[in-house]
C-alpha positions in Angstrom: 9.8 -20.6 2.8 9.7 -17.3 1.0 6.7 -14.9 0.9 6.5 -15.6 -2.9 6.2 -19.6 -2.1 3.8 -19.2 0.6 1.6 -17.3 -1.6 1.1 -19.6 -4.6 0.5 -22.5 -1.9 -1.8 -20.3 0.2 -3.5 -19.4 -3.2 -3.5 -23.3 -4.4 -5.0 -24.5 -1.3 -7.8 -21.4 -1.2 -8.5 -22.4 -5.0 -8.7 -26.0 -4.1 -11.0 -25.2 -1.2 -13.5 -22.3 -2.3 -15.9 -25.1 -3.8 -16.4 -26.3 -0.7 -17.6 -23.0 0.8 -21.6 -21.9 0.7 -23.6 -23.9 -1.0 -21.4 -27.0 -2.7 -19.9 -25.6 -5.7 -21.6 -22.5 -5.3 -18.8 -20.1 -5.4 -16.4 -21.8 -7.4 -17.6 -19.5 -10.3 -15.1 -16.9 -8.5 -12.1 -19.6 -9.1 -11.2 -18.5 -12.8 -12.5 -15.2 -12.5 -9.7 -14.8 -10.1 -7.3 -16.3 -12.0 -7.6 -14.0 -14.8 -7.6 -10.9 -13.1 -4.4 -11.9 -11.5 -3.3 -13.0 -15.0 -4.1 -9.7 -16.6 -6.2 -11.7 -18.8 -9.0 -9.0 -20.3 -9.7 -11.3 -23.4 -10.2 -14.5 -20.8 -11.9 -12.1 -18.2 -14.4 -10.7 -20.4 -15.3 -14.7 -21.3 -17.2 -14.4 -18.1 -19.0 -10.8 -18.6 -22.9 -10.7 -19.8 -23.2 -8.9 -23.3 -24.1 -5.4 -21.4 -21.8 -5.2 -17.8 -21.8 -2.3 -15.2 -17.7 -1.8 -15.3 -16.2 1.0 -12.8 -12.8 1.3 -13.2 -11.1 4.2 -10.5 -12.9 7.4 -11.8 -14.5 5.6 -14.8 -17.9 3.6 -14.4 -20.4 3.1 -17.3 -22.7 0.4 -18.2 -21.4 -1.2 -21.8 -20.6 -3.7 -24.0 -18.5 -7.2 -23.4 -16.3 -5.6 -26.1 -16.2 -2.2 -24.8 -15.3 -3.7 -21.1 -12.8 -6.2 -22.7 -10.9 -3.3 -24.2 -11.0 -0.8 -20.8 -9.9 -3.8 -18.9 -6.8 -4.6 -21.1 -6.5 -0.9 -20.9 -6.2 -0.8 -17.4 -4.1 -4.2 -17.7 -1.2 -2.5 -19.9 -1.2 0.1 -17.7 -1.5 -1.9 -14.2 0.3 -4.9 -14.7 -1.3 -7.6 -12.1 1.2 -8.7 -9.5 -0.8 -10.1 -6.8 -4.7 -10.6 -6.5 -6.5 -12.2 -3.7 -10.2 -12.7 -3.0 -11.6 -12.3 0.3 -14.9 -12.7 1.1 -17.9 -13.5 -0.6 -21.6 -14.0 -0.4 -24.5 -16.0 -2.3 -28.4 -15.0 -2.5 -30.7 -16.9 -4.7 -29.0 -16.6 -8.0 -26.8 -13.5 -7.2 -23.2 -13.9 -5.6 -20.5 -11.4 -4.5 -16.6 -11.4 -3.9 -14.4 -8.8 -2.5 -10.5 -8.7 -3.4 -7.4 -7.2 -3.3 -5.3 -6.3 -6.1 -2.1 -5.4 -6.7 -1.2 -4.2 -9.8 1.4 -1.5 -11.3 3.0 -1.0 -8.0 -0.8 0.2 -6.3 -3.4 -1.8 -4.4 -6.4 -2.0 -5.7 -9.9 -3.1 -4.3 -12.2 -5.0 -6.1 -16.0 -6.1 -6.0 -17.4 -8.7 -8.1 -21.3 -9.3 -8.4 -22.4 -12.8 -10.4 -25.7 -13.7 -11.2 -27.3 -16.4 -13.0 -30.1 -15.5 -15.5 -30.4 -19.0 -16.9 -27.4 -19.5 -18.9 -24.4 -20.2 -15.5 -23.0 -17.4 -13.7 -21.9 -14.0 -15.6 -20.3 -11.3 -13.4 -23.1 -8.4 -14.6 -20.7 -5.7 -12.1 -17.0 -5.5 -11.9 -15.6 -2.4 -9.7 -11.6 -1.5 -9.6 -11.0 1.2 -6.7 -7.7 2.5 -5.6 -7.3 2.2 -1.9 
């Protein structure tokens, strides 16, 4: 089986099976979340930010607007193209919830930190961090 094959049925299976992990459906919010930022989706990905979201990209990290992270991310999107992105571990308190990834992108590998948190309306990521390794 090639590497390629193995992937998308490792992937499949993890995306089939992170609902069952922490607290029932818990961390499933980290399913499409995932997706997009492997799809390069900004428009989708920014679906999922609150209206004001802490986004550190690299060297750049500001606190701003769902429109003014939607743009930075297709920004970094055009100039990263996603190849690969896996999630790795992640973590639940109360009504907050965290993922660590992996991301590769433009030929560079990437890690990435997601923090969620529910303030009444479903999970919103409220911090998304990009770091080169």
């Amino acid at each position: 089986m090639s590497i390629k094959r193995c992937f998308c049925v490792l992937t499949a299976l993890f995306a089939l099976l992170l609902p069952l992990h922490g607290q029932g459906n818990a961390d499933a919010v980290f399913v499409p979340i995932s997706k997009y930022l492997y799809e390069g989706d900004a428009q989708k990905l920014s679906a999922w930010f609150y209206d004001s979201v802490e986004l550190s990209i690299e060297k750049e990290s500001a606190v701003m607007s769902r429109s003014q992270a939607r743009l930075m991310m297709q920004n970094f999107f055009r100039n990263h193209v996603p190849e690969r992105f896996t999630l790795g571990h992640s973590a639940s308190k109360a009504h907050v919830k965290s993922a660590v990834g992996k991301l590769v992108a433009g030929g560079e590998r990437f890690d990435v930190s997601i923090f969620v948190s529910d303030r009444g309306e479903g999970y919103k990521i409220q911090q998304l961090q990009i770091q080169k390794e």
